[in-house]
GUKOL-407748 format. One record per residue: residue number from 1; residue in three letters; x, y, z of N, C-alpha, C in turn. Coordinates in nm, 2 decimals, decimal comma. Each point is the difference from the previous one (the first is absolute). Layout:
// residues N
    k    r     n_X     n_Y     n_Z    ca_X    ca_Y    ca_Z     c_X     c_Y     c_Z
  NUM  ALA       X       Y       Z       X       Y       Z       X       Y       Z
...
***
This chain:
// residues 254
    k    r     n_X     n_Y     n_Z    ca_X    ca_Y    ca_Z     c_X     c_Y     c_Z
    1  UNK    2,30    1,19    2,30   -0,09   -0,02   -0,11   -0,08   -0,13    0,02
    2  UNK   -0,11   -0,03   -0,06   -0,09   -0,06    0,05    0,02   -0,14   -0,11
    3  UNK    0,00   -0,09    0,03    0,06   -0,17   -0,08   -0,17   -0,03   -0,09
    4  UNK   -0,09    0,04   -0,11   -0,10   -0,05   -0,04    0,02   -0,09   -0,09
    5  UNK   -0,10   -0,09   -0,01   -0,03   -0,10   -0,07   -0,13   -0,02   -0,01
    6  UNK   -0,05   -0,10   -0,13   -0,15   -0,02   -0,07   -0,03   -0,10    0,12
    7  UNK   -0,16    0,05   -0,02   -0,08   -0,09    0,13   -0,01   -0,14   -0,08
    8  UNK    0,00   -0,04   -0,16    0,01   -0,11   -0,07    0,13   -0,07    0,04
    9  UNK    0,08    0,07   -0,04    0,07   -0,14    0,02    0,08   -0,04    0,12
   10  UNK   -0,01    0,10    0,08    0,07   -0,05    0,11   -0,10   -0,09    0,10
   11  UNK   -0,11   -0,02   -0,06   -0,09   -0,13    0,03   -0,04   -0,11   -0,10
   12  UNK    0,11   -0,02   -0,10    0,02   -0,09   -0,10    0,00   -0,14    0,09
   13  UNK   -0,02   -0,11   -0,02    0,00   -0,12    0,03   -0,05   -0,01    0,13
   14  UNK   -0,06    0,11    0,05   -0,05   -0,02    0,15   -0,15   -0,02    0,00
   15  UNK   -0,10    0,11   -0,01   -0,10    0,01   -0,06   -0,05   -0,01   -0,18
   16  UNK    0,10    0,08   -0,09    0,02    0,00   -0,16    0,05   -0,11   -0,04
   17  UNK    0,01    0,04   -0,12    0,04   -0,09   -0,10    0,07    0,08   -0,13
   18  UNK    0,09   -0,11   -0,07    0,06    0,11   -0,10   -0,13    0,01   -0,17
   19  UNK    0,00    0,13   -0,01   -0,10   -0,02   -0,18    0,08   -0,06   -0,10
   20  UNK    0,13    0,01    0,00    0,07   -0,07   -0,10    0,07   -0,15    0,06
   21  UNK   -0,04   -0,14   -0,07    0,06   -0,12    0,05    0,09   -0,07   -0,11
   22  UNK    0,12    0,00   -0,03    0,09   -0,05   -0,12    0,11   -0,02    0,08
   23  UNK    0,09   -0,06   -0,05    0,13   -0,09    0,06    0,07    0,04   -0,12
   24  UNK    0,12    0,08    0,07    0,12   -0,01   -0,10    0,12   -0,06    0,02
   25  UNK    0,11   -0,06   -0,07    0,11   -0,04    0,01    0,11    0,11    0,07
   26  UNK    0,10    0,00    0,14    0,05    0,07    0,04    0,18    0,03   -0,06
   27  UNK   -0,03   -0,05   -0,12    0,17    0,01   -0,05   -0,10    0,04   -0,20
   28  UNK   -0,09    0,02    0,00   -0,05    0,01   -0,14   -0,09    0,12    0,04
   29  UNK    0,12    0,14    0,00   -0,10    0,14    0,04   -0,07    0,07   -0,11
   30  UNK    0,03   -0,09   -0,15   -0,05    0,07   -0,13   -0,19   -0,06    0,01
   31  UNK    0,01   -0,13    0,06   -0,13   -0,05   -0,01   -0,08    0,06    0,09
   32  UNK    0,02    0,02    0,11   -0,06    0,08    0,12   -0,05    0,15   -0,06
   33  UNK    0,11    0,04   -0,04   -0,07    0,19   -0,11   -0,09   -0,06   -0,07
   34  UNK    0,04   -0,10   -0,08   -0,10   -0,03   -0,11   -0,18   -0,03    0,06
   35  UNK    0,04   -0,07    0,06   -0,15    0,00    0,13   -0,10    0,11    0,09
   36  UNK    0,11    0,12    0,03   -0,06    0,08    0,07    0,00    0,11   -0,13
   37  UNK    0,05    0,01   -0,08   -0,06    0,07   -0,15   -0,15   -0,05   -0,05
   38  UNK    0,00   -0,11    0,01   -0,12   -0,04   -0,01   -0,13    0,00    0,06
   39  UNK    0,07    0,00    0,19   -0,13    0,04    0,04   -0,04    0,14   -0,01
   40  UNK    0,11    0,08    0,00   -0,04    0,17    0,01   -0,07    0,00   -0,15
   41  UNK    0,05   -0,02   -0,11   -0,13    0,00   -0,12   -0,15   -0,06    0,02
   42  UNK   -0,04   -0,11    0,06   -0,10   -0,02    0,05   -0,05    0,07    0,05
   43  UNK    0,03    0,03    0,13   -0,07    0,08    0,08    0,04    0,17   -0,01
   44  UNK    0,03    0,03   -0,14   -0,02    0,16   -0,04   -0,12    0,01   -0,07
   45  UNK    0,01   -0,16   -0,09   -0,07    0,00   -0,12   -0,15    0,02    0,07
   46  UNK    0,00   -0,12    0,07   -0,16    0,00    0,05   -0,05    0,10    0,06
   47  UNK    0,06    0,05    0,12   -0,04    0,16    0,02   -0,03    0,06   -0,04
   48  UNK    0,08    0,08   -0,15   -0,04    0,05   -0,09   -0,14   -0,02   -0,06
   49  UNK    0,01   -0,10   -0,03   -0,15   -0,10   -0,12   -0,07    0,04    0,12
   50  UNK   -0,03    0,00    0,08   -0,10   -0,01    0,13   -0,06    0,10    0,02
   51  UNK    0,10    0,10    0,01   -0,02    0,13    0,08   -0,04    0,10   -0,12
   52  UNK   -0,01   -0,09   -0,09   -0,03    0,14   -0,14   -0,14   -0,06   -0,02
   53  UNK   -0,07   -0,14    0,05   -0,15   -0,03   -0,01   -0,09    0,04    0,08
   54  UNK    0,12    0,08    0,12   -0,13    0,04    0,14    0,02   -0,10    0,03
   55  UNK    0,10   -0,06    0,13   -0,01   -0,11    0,04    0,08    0,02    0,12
   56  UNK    0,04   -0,07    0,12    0,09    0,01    0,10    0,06   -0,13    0,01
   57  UNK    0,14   -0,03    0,01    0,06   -0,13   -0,02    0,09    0,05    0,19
   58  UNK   -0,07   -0,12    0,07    0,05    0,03    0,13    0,17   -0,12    0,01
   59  UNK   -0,01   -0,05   -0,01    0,12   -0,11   -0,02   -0,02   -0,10   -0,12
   60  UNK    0,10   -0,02    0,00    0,09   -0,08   -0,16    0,08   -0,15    0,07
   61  UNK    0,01   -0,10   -0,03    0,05   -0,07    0,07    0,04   -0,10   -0,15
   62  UNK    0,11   -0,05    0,01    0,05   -0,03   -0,08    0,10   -0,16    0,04
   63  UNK   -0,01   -0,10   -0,07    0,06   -0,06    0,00    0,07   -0,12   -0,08
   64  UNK    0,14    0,01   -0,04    0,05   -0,08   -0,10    0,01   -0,18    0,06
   65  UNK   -0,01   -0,06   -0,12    0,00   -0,16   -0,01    0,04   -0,03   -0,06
   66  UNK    0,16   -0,05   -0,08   -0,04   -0,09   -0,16    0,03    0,10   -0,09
   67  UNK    0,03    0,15    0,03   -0,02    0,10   -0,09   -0,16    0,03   -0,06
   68  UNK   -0,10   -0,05    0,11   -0,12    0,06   -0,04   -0,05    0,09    0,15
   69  UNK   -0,04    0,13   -0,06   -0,04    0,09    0,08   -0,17    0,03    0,05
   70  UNK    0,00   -0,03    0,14   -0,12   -0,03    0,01   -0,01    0,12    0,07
   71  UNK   -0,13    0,10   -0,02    0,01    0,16    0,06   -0,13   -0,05    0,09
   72  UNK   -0,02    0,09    0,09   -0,18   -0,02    0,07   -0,02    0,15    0,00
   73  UNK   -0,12    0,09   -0,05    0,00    0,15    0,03   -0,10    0,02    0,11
   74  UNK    0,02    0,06    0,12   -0,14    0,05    0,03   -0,04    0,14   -0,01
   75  UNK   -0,08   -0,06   -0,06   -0,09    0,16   -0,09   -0,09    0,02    0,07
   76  UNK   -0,01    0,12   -0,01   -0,12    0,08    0,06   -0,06    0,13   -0,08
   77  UNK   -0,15   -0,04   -0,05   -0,04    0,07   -0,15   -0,06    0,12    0,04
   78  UNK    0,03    0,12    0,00   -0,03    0,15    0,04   -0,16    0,02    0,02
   79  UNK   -0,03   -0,03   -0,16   -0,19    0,01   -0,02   -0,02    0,03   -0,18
   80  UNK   -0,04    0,10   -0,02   -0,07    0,01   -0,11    0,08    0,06   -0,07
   81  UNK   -0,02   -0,01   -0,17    0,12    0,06   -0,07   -0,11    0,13   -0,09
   82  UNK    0,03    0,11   -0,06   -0,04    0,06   -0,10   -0,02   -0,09   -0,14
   83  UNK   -0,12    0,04   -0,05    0,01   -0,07   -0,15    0,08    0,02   -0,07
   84  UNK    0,09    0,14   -0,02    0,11    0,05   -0,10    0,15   -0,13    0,03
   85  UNK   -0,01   -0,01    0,13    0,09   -0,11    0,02    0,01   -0,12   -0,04
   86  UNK   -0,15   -0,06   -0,08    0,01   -0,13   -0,04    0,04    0,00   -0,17
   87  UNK    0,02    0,12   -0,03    0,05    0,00   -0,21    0,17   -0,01    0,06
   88  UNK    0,01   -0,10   -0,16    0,14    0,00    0,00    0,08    0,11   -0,09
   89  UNK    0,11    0,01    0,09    0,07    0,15   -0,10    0,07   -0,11   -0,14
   90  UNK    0,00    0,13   -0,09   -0,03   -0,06   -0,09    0,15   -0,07   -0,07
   91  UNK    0,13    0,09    0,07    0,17   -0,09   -0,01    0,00   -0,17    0,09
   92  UNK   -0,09    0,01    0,10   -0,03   -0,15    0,03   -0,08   -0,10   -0,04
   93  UNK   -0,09    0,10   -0,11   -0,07   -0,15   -0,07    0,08   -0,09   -0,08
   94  UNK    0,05    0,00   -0,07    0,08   -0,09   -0,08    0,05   -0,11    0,06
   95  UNK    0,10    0,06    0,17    0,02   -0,09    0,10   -0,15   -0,09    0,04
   96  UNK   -0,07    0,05    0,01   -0,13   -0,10    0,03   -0,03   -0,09   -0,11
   97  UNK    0,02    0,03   -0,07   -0,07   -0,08   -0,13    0,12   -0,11   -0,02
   98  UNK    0,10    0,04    0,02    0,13   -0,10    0,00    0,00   -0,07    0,09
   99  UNK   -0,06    0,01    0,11   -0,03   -0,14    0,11   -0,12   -0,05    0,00
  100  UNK   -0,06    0,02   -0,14   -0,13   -0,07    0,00   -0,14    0,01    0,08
  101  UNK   -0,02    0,15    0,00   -0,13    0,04    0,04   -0,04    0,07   -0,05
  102  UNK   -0,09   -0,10   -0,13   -0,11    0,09   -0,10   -0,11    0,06    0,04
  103  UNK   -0,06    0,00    0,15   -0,06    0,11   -0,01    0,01    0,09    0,06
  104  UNK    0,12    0,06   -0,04    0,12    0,17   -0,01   -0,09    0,02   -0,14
  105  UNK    0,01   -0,06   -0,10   -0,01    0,04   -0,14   -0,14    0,01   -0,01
  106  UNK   -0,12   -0,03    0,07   -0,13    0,01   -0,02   -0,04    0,16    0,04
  107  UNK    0,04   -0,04    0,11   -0,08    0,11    0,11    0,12    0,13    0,09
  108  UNK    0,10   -0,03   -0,04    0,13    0,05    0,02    0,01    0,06    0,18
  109  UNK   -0,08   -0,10    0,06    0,01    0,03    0,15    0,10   -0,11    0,05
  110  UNK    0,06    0,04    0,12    0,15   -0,05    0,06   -0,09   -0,16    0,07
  111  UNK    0,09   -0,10   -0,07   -0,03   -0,15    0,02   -0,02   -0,04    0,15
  112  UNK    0,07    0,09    0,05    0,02   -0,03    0,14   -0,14    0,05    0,07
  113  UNK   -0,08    0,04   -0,01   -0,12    0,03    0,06   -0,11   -0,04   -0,08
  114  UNK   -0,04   -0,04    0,13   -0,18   -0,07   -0,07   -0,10    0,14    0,07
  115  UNK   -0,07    0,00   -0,10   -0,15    0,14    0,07   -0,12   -0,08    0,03
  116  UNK   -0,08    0,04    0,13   -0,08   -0,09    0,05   -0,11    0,04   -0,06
  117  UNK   -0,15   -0,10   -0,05   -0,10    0,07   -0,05   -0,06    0,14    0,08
  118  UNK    0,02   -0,03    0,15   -0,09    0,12    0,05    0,07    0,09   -0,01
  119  UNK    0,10    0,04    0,03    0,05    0,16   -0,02    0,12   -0,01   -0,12
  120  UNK   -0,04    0,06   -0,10    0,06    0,06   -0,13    0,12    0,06    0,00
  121  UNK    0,02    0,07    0,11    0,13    0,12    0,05    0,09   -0,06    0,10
  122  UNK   -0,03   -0,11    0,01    0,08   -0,09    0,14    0,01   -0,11   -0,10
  123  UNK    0,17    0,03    0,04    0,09   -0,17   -0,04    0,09   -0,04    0,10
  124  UNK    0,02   -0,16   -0,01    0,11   -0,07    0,14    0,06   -0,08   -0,11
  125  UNK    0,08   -0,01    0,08    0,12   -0,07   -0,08    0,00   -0,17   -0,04
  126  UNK    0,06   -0,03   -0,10   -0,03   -0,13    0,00    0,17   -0,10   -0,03
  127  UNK   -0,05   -0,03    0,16    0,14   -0,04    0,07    0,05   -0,14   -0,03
  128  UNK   -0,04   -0,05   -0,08    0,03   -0,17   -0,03    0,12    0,03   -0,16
  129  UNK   -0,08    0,09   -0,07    0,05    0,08   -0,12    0,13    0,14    0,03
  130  UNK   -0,01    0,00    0,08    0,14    0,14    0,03    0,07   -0,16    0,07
  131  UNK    0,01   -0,08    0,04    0,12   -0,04    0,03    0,00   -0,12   -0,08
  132  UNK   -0,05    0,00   -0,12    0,05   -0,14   -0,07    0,13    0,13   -0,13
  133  UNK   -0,05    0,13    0,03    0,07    0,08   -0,06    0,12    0,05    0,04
  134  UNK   -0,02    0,03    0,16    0,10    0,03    0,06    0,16   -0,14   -0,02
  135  UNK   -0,08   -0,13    0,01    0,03   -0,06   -0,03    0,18    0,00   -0,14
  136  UNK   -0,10    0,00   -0,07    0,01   -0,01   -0,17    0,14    0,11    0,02
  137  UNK    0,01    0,16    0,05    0,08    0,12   -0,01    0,12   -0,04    0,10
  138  UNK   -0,03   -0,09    0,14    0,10    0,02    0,05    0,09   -0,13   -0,07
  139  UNK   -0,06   -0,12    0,00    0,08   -0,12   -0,08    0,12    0,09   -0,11
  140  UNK   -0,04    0,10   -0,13    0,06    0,08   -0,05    0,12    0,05    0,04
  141  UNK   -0,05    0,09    0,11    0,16    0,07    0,08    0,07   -0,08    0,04
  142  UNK   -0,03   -0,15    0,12    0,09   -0,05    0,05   -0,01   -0,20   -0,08
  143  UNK   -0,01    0,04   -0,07    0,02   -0,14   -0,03   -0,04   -0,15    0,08
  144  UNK   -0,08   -0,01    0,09   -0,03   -0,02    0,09   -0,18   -0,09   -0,02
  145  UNK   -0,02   -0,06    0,05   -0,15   -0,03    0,01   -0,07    0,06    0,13
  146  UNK   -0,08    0,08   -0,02   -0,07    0,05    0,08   -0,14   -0,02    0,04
  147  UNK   -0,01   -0,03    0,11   -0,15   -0,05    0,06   -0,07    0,07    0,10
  148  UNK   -0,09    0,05   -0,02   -0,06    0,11    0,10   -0,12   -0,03    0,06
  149  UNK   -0,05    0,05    0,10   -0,10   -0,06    0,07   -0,03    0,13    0,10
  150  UNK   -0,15    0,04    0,02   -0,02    0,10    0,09   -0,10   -0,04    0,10
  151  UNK    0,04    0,08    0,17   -0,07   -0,02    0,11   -0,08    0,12    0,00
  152  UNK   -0,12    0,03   -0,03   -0,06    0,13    0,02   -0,01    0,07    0,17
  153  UNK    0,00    0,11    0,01    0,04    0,03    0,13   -0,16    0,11    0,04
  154  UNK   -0,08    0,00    0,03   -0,13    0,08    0,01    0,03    0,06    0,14
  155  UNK    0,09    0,00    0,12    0,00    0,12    0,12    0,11    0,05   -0,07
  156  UNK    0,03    0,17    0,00    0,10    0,07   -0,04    0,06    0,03    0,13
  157  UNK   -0,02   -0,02    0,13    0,02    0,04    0,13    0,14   -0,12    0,05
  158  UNK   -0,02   -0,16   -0,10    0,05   -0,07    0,03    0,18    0,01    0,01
  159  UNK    0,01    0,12   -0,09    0,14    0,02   -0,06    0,09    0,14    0,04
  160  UNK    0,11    0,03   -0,01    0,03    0,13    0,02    0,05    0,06   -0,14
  161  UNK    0,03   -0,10   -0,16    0,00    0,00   -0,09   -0,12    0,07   -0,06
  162  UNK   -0,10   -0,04    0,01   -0,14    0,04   -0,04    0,00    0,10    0,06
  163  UNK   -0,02    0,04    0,12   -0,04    0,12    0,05    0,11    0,13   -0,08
  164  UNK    0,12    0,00   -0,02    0,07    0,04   -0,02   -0,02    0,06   -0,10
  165  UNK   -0,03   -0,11   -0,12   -0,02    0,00   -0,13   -0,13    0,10   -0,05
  166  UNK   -0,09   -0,04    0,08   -0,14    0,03   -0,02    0,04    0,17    0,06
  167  UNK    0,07    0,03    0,10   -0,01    0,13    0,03    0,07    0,12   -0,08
  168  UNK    0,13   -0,03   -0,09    0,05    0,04   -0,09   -0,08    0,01   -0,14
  169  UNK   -0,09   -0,11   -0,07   -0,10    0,04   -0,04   -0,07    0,16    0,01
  170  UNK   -0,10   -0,03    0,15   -0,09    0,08    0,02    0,08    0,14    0,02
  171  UNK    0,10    0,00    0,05    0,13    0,17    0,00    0,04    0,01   -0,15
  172  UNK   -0,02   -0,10   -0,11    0,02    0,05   -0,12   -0,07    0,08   -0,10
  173  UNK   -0,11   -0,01    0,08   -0,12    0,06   -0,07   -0,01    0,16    0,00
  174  UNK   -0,05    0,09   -0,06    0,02    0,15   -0,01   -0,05    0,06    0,13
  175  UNK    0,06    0,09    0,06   -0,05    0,08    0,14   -0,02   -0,09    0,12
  176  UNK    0,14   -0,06    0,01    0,03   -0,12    0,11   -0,03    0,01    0,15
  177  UNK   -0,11   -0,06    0,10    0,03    0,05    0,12    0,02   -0,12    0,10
  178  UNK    0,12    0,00    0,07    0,07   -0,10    0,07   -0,17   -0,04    0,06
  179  UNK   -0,07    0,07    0,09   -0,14   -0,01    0,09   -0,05   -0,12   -0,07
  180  UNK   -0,03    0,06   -0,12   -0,14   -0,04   -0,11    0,09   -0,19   -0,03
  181  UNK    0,10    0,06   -0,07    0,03   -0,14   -0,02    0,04   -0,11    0,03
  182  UNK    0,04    0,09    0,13    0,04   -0,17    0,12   -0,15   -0,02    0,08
  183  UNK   -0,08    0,07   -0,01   -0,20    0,00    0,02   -0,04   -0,13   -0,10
  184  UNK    0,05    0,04   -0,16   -0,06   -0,15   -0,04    0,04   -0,07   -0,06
  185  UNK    0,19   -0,02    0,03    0,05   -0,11    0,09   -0,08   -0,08    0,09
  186  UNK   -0,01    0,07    0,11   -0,03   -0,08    0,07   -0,16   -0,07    0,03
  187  UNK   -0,07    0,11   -0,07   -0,16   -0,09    0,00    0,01   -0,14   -0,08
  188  UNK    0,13   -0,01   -0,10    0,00   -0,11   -0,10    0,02   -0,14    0,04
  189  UNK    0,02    0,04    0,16    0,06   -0,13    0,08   -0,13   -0,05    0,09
  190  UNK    0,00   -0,16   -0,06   -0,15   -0,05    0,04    0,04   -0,08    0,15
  191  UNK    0,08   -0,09    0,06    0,05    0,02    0,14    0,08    0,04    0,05
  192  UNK   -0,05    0,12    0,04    0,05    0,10    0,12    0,08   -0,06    0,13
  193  UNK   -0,07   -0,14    0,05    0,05   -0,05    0,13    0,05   -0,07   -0,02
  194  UNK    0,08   -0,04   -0,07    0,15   -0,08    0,01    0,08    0,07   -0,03
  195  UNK    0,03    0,18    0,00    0,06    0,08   -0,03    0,05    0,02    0,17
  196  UNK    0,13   -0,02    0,05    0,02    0,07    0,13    0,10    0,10    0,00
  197  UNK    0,03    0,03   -0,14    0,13    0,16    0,01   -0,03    0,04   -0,10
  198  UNK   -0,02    0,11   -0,03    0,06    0,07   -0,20    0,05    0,08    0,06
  199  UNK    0,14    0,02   -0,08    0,03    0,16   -0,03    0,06    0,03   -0,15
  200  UNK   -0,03    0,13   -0,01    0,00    0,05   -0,17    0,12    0,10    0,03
  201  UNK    0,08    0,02   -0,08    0,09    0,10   -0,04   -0,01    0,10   -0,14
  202  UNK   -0,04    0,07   -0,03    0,02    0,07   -0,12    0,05    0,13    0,00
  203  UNK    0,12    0,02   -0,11    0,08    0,12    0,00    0,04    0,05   -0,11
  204  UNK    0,01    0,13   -0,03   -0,01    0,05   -0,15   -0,10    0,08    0,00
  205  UNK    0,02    0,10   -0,12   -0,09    0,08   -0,05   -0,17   -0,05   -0,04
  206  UNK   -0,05   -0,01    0,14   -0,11    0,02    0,01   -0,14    0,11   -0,02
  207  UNK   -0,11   -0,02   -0,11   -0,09    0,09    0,03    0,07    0,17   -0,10
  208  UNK    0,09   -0,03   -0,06    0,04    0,10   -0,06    0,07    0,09    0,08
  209  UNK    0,07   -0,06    0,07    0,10    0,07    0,13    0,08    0,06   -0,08
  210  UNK    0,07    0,09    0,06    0,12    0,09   -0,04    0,10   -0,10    0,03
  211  UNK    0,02   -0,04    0,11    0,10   -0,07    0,06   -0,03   -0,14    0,03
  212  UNK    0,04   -0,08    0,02    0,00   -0,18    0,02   -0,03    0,04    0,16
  213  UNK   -0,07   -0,09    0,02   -0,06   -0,05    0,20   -0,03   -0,12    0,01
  214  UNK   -0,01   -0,02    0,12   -0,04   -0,13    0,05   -0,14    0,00    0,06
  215  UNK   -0,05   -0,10   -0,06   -0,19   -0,01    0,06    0,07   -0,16    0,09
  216  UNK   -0,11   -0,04    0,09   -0,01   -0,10    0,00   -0,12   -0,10    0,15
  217  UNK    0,00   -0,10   -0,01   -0,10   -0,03    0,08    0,02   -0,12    0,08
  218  UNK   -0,04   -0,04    0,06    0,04   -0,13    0,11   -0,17   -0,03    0,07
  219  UNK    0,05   -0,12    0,01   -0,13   -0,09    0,04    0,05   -0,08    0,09
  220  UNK   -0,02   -0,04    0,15    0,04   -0,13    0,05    0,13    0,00    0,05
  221  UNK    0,07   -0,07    0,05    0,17   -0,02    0,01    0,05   -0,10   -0,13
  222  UNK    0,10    0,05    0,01    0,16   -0,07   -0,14    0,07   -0,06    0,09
  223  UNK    0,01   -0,12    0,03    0,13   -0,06    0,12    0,11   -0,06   -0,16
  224  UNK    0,14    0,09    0,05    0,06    0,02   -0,10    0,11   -0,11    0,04
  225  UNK    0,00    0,04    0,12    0,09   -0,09    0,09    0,03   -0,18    0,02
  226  UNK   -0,17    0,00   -0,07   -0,02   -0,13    0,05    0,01   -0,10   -0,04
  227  UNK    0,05   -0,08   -0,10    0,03   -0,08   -0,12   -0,10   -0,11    0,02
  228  UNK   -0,09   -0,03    0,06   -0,10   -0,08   -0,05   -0,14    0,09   -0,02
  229  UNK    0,02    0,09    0,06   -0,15    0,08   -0,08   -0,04    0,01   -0,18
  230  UNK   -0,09    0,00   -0,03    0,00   -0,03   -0,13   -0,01    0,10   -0,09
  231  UNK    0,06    0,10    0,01    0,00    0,13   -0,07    0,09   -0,02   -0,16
  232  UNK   -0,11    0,10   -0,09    0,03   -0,01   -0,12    0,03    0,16   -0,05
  233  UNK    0,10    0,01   -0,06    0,06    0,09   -0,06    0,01    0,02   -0,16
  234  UNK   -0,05    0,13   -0,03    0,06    0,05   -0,12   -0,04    0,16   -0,04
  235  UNK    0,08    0,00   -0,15    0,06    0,14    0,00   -0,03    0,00   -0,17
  236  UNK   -0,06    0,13   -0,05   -0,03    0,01   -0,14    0,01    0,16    0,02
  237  UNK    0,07    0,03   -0,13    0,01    0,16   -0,06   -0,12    0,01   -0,10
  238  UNK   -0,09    0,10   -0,03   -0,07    0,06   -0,06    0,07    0,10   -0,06
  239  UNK   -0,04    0,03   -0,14   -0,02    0,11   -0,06   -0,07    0,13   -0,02
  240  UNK    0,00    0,13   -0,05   -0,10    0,11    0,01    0,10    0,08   -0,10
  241  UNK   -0,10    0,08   -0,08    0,09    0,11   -0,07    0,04    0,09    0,09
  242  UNK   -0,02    0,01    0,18    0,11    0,08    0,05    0,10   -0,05    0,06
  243  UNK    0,07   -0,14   -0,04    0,09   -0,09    0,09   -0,03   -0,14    0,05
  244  UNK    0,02   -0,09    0,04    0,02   -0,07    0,06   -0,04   -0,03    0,11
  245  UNK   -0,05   -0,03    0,09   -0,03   -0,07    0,14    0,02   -0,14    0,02
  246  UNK    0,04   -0,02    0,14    0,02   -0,13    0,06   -0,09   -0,05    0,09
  247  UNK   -0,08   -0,11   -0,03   -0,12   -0,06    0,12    0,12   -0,11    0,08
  248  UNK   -0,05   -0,02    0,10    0,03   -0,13    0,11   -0,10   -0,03    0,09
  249  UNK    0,01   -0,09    0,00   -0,09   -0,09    0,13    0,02   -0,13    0,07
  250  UNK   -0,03    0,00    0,13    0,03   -0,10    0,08   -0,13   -0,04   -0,02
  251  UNK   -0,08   -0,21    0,05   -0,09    0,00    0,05    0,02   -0,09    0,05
  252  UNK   -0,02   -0,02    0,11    0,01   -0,10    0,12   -0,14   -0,09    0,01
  253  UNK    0,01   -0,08   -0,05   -0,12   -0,10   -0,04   -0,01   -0,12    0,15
  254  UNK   -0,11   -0,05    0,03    0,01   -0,13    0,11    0,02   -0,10   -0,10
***
């Protein structure tokens, strides 16, 4: 049988680094849970908030001080939202109005987006305001002071998170085709030549299959072998009302 292991961490401290940095006491194992409780809420919470604005959150990096939590996100913002998306539903107004953004109560459009004069039907998010909020909800759960700060990320080619992410997306959409969607995937990626491997895995009921298969694609060589190559790894399940699918991707970056 064959010995596997993640291309992340078995290149931890060599090329990587760890996303989570906190120091716990080795005879005080209640504070240690209490710590990694806290980061897995973080980083469910923000996901969540993120990924329901149309947004891609490629790494989370997190680190305690003093008991103050300092997060860095790098986001990477999809594009354009529908207008139906900027009203707020109406069991979460109340919540808005209780953290003090009266104009929910004028105009009853979601605080978090500003609309630009030229286009009426196009809104972007307004990112200074979702994390003085995000803020405000996680302090709540963990008792905690929380300090956020975001690195915008504009190549989606840069990551194997993003690519991942973004391709689960595009297979979630109605009449899914592995071709079409890993097609624009990949036009999304603005440098091409610092890319020297991809490979894609995806498996599951594809395309309205009877049966689960495997599609998949390769670009370049994967040196798996090689612990200083700088290959980045990851793995996201998608949903579909016929099941489930699993994306993976290597990308071997210079």
């Amino acid at each position: 049988m064959s010995q596997k292991t993640s291309p992340i961490s078995i290149r931890l401290d060599n090329i990587d680094t760890w996303d989570s940095l906190w120091y716990s006491k080795y005879k005080a194992p209640s504070v240690a849970s209490t710590k990694l409780n806290i980061d897995f809420i973080i980083r469910d919470y923000i996901e969540n908030v993120l990924n329901s604005l149309n947004m891609l959150v490629n790494r989370i990096y997190i680190k305690e001080l003093n008991q103050n939590y300092f997060v860095t996100i790098n986001l990477y913002e999809i594009g354009t939202l529908s207008k139906k998306d900027t009203f707020v539903n109406l069991n979460r107004k109340k919540r808005f109005l209780d953290q003090g953004y009266s104009e929910v109560k004028q105009s009853g459009i979601n605080p978090f987006y500003d609309t630009k004069n030229n286009f009426e039907k196009i809104t972007y998010a307004d990112i200074p305001k979702l994390l003085v909020y995000i803020e405000k909800q996680l302090h709540i759960y963990t008792k905690r002071p929380i300090h956020l700060s975001v690195i915008p990320v504009s190549n989606l080619g840069s990551s194997a998170s993003l690519l991942g992410k973004f391709l689960v997306k595009e297979l979630e959409k109605p009449n899914p085709s592995f071709k079409k969607a890993l097609k624009n995937t990949l036009s999304k990626i603005k440098i091409k030549s610092k890319i020297r491997g991809l490979r894609v895995n995806c498996s599951g009921r594809l395309g309205r299959a009877p049966m689960a298969k495997l599609e998949w694609f390769k670009y370049g060589s994967i040196p798996l072998t090689k612990i200083n190559s700088r290959i980045d790894y990851h793995y996201e399940t998608g949903k579909t009302k016929y099941g489930s699918f699993g994306v993976k991707v290597w990308l071997y970056n210079y």
